[in-house]
C-alpha positions in Angstrom: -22.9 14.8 16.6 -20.6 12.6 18.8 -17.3 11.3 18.1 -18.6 8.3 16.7 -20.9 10.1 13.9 -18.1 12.7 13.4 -15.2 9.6 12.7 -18.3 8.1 10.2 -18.6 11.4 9.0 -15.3 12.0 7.7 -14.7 9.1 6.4 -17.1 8.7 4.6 -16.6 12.2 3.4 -12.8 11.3 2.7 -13.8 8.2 1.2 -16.2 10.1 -1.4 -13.4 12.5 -2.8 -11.1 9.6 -3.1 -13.0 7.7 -5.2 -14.0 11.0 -7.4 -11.0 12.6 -7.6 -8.2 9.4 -7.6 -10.6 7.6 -10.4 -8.0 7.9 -13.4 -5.2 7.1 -11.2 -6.6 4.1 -9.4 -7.6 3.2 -13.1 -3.8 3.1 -13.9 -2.8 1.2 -10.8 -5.4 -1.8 -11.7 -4.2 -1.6 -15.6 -0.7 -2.2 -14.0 -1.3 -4.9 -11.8 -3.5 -6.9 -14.2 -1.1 -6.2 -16.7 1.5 -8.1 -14.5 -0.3 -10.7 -13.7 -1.2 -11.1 -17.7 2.6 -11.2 -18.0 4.0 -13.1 -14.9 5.5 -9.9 -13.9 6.0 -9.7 -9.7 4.4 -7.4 -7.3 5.3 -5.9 -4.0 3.5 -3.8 -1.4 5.7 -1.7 1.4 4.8 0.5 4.2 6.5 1.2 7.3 5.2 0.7 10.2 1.2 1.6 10.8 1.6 2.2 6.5 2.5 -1.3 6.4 -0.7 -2.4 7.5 -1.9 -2.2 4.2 0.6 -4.4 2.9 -0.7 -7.0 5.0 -4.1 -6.0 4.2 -3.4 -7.1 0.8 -2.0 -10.2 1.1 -2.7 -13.9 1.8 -6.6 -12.8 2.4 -9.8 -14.1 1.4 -10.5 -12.5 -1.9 -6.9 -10.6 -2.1 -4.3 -11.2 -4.8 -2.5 -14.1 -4.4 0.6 -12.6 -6.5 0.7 -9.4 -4.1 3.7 -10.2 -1.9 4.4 -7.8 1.1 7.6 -6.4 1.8 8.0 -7.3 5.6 11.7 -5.7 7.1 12.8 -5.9 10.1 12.1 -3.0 12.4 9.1 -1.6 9.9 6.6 -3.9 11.2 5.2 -2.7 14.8 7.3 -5.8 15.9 10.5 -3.8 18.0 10.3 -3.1 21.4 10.1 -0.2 22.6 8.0 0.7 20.0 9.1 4.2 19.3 12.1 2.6 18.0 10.3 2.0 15.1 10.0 6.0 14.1 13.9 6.4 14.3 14.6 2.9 12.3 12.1 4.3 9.7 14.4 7.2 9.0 18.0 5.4 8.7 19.3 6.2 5.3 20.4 3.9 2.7 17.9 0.8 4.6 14.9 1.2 1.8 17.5 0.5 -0.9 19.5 -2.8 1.4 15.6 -4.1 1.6 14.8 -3.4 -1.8 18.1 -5.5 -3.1 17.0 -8.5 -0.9 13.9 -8.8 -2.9 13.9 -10.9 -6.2 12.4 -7.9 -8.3 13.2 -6.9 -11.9 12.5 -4.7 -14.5 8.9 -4.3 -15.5 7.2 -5.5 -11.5 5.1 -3.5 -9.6 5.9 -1.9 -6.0 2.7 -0.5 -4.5 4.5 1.8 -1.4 1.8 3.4 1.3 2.8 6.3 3.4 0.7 9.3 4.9 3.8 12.0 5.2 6.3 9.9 2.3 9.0 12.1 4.2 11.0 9.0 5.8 14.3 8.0 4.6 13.3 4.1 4.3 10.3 5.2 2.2 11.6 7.3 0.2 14.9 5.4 -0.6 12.8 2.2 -1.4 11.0 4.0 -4.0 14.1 5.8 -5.7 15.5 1.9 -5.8 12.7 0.9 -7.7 12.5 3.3 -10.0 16.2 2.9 -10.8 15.1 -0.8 -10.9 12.6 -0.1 -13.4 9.4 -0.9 -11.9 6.5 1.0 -12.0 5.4 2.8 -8.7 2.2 3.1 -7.2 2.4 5.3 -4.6 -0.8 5.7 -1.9 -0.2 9.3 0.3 -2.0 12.1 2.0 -0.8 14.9 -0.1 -2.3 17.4 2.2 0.6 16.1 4.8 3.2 15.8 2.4 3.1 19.0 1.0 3.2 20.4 4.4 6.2 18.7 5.9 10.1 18.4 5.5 11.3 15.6 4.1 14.1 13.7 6.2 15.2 12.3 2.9 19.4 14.0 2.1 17.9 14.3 -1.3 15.2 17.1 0.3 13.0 14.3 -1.9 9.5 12.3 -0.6 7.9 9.3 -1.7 5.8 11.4 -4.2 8.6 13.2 -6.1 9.3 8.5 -7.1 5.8 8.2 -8.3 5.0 6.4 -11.6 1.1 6.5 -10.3 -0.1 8.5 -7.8 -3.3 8.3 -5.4 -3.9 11.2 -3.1 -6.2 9.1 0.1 -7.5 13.0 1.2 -6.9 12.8 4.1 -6.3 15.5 7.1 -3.2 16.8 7.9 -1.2 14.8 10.3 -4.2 11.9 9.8 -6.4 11.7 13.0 -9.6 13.1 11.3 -12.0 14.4 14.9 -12.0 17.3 17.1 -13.0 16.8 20.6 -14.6 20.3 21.8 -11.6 22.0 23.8 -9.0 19.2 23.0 -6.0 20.6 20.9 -5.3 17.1 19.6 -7.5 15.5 16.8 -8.3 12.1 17.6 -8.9 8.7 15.3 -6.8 8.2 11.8 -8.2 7.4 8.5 -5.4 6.7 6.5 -5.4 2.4 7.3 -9.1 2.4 6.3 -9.2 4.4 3.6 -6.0 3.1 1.9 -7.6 -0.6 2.5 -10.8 0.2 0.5 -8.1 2.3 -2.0 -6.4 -0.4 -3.1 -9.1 -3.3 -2.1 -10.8 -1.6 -5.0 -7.1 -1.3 -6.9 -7.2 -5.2 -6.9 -10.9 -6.0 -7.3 -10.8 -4.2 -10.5 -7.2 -5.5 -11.8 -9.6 -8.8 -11.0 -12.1 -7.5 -12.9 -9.7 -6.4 -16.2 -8.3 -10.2 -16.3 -11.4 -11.5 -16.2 -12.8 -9.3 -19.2 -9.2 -10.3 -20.9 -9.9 -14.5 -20.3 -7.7 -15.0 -17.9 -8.7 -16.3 -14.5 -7.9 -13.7 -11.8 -5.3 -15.2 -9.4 -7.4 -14.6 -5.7 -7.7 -17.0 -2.4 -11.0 -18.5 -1.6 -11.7 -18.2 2.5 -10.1 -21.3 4.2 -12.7 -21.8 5.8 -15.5 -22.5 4.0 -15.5 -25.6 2.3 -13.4 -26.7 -0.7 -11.1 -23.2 0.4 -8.0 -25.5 1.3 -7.6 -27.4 -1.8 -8.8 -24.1 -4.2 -5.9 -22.1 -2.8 -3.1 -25.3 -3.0 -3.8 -24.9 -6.7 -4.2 -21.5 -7.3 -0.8 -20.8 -5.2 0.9 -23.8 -7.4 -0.5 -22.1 -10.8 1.3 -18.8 -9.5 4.5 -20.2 -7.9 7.0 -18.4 -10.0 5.6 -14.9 -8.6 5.1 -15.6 -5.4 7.7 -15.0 -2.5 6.0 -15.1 0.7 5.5 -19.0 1.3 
């Protein structure tokens, strides 16, 4: 088996004991978000860094949420230079909860918060802030790494200890998922596609519940096939009050 069927491999394999073993618990994440969207309740997504991909990944996309609105800070993006700057701006305590208070959330949103290790200060405090905020937490993390690690956190606290809802993404310890035969170092990650099709599957069900419930589930159409354009105008009108990112 090469390093291509080995990467397949395991994910797939990952992929397969997520969606066994997180069932109940991605159950509870899509009750929540349809249940927010039933009541014009606002939701976030946060990650830093490589994490935040998923944030992006759920937002402003052909068949995503339109009500998901990413948290996007400076520094937790990929967008400083040199890049390692980002690991030690990801660790400044106190910055989770300044972010947090710049967003418009209240009592009774939804923060969806996506880190493999949840040891980093700006992780964790972000979570702590919302729950102190009152809104529920879904929290996406490879528990296999978080049990292992230190947290960085003055609390001795990790984005798990915050979690209202919690979805283990199986993966390996410190993420890259294949052995090359005398290289030390594993090789290729699997948390960004794995916590995609997590909560991809989060929302298309949420989707799904609204539906069953009469209530049109708020998602864009591609804009780029026709009629896409003048679909999502309307859709992002209907859902103005909840959205933050336009």
């Amino acid at each position: 088996m090469n390093a291509t069927e080995s990467y397949y491999s395991r994910v797939t394999e990952i992929m397969s004991q997520v969606f066994r073993q997180e069932k109940d618990a991605m159950e509870q994440a899509a009750e929540k978000l349809a249940q927010a969207n039933r009541e014009k309740r606002s939701i976030f997504a946060f990650g830093c860094n490589h994490a935040g991909l998923i944030a992006l990944e759920l937002f402003y996309r052909t068949g995503g949420m339109v009500t998901v609105n990413p948290v996007r800070a400076p520094g937790m993006m990929l967008e400083v230079s040199p890049i390692t700057m980002s690991s030690e701006l990801e660790r400044i305590p106190d910055y989770g909860k300044v972010v947090f208070e710049s967003l418009p959330a209240k009592e009774g949103d939804v923060i969806m918060i996506h880190s493999v290790s949840g040891r980093n200060a700006v992780t964790v405090d972000m979570a702590k802030a919302a729950r102190e905020k009152g809104l529920t937490v879904i929290v996406v993390t490879n528990m296999q790494t978080a049990t292992a690690v230190s947290s960085r956190h003055l609390s001795g606290k990790k984005l798990h200890d915050y979690a209202d809802i919690l979805i283990d993404n199986h993966g390996d310890y410190g993420d890259a998922s294949v052995r090359l035969e005398g290289f030390a170092q594993k090789i290729a990650s699997t948390s960004t596609v794995v916590g995609a099709a997590i909560l991809n599957a989060v929302v298309a069900r949420a989707c799904e519940l609204l539906w069953e419930q009469g209530i049109r589930p708020p998602v864009f159409m591609s804009g780029n096939v026709d009629g896409g354009d003048a679909y999502n105008k309307a859709v992002i009108a209907e859902h103005a009050e909840n959205i933050f990112y336009m």
